[in-house]
MIDOSE-299230 format. One record per residue: residue number from 1; residue in one letter; y, x, z of N, C-alpha, C in turn. Coordinates in Angstrom, 1 decimal, decimal comma. Each point is the difference from the previous one (the first is absolute). Layout:
N
- pos  code  nnorth  neast  nup  canorth  caeast  caup  cnorth  ceast  cup
- NUM  A  Y  X  Z  Y  X  Z  Y  X  Z
...
//
This chain:
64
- pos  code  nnorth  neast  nup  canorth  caeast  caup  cnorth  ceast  cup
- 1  X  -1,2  0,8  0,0  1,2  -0,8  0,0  1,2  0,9  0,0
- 2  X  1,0  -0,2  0,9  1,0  0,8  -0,2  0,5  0,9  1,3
- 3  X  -0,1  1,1  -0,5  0,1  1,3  1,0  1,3  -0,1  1,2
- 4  X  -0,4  0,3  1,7  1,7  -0,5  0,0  0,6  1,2  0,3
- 5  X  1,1  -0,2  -0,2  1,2  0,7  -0,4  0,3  0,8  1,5
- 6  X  0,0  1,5  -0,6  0,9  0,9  1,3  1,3  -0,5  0,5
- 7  X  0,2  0,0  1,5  1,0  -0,4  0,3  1,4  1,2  0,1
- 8  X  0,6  -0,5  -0,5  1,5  0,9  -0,5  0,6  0,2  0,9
- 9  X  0,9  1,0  0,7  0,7  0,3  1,1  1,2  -0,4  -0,3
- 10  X  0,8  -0,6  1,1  1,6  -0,4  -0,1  0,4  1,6  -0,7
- 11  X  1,3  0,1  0,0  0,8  1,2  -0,8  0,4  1,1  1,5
- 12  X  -0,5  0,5  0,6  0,8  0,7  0,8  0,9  0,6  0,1
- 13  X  1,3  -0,6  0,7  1,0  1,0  -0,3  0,5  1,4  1,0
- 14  X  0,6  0,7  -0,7  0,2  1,2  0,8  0,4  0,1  1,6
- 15  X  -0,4  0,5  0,4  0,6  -0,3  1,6  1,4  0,8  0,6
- 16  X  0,0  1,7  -0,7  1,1  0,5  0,2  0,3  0,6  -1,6
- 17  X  1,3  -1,1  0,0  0,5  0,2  -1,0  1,6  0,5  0,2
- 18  X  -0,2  1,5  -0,1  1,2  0,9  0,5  1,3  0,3  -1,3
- 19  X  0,8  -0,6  0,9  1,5  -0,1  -1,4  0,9  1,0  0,8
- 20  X  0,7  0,9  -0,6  0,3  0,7  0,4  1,8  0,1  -0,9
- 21  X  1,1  0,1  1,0  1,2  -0,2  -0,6  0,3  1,2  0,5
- 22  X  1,6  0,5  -0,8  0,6  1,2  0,2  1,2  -0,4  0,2
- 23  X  1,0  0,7  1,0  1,4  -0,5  -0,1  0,6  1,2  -0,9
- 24  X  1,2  -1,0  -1,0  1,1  0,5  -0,8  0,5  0,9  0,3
- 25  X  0,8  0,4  1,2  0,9  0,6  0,7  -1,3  1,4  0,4
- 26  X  -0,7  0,3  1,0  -0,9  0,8  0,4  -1,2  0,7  -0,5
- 27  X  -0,4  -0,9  -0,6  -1,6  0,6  -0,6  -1,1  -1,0  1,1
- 28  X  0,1  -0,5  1,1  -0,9  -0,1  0,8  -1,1  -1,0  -0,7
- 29  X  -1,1  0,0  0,3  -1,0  -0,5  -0,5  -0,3  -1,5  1,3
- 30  X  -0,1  -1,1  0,0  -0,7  -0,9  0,9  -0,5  -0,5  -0,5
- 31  X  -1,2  -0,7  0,8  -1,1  -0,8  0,0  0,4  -1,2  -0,1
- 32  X  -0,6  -1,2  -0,2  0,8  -1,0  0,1  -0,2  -1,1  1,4
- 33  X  -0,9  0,7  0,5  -0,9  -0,9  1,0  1,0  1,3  1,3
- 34  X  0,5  0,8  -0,5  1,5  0,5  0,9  1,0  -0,4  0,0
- 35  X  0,3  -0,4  -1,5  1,1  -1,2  0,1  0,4  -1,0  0,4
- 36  X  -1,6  -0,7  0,6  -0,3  -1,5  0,3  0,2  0,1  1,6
- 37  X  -0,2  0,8  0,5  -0,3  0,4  1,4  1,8  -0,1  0,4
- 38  X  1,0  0,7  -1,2  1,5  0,1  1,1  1,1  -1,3  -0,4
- 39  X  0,5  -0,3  1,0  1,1  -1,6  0,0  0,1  0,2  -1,5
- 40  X  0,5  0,9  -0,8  1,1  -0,3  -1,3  -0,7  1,6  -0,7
- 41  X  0,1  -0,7  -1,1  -0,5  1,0  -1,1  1,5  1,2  -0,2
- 42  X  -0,3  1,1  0,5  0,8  1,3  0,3  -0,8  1,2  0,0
- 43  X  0,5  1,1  -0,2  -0,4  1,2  -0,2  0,5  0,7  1,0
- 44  X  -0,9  1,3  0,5  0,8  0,4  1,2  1,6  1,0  -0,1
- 45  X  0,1  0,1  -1,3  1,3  0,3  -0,3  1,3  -1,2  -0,5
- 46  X  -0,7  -1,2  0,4  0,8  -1,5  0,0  0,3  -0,7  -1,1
- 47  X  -0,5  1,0  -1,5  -0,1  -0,5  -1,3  -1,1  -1,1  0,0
- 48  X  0,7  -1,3  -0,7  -1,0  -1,0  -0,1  -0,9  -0,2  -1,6
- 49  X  0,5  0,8  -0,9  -0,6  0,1  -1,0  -1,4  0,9  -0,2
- 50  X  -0,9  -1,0  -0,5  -1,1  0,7  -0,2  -1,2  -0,3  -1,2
- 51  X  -0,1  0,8  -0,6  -0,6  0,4  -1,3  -1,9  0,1  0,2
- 52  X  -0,5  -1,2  -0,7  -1,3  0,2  0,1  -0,9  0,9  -0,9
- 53  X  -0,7  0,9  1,0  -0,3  1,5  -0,7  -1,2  -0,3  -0,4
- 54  X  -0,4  0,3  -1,6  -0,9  -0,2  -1,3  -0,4  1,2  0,0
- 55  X  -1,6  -0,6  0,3  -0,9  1,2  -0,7  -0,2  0,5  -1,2
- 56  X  0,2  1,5  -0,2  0,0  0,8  -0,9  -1,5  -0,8  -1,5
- 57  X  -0,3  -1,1  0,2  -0,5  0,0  -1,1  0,6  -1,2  -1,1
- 58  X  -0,5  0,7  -1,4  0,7  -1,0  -0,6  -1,3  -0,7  -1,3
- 59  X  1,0  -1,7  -0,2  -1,1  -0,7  -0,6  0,6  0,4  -1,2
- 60  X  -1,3  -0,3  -0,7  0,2  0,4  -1,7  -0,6  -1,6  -0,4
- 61  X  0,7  -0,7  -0,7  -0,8  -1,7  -0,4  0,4  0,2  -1,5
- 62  X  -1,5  -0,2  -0,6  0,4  0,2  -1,5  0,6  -1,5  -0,4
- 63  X  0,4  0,2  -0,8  1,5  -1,7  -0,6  -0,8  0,4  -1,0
- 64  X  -0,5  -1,6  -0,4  -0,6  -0,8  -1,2  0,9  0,3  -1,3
//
């Protein structure tokens, strides 16, 4: 009759999914789960600008 079917696992998603920003002003690197931790999004040099830091790879998508 008909064979039954393997059961399929939900999608698991990542557990630590580390984003990592830099402030404009310093160079400093933060976590974002350090960001989350202080009252207001600030740097310890009081710049509030912050740039999310992209890993060095790059996509190549061939266009039809």
């Amino acid at each position: 009759m008909s064979e039954p079917t393997p059961e399929i696992p939900a999608e698991e998603k990542p557990t630590s999914f580390s984003v990592f920003y830099s402030c404009m002003r310093c160079g400093t690197q933060v976590s974002q789960s350090e960001l989350t931790r202080l009252p207001e999004i600030k740097c310890i040099c009081g710049f509030r600008v912050f740039t999310k830091v992209r890993p060095p790879v790059v996509k190549t998508i061939k266009a039809f």
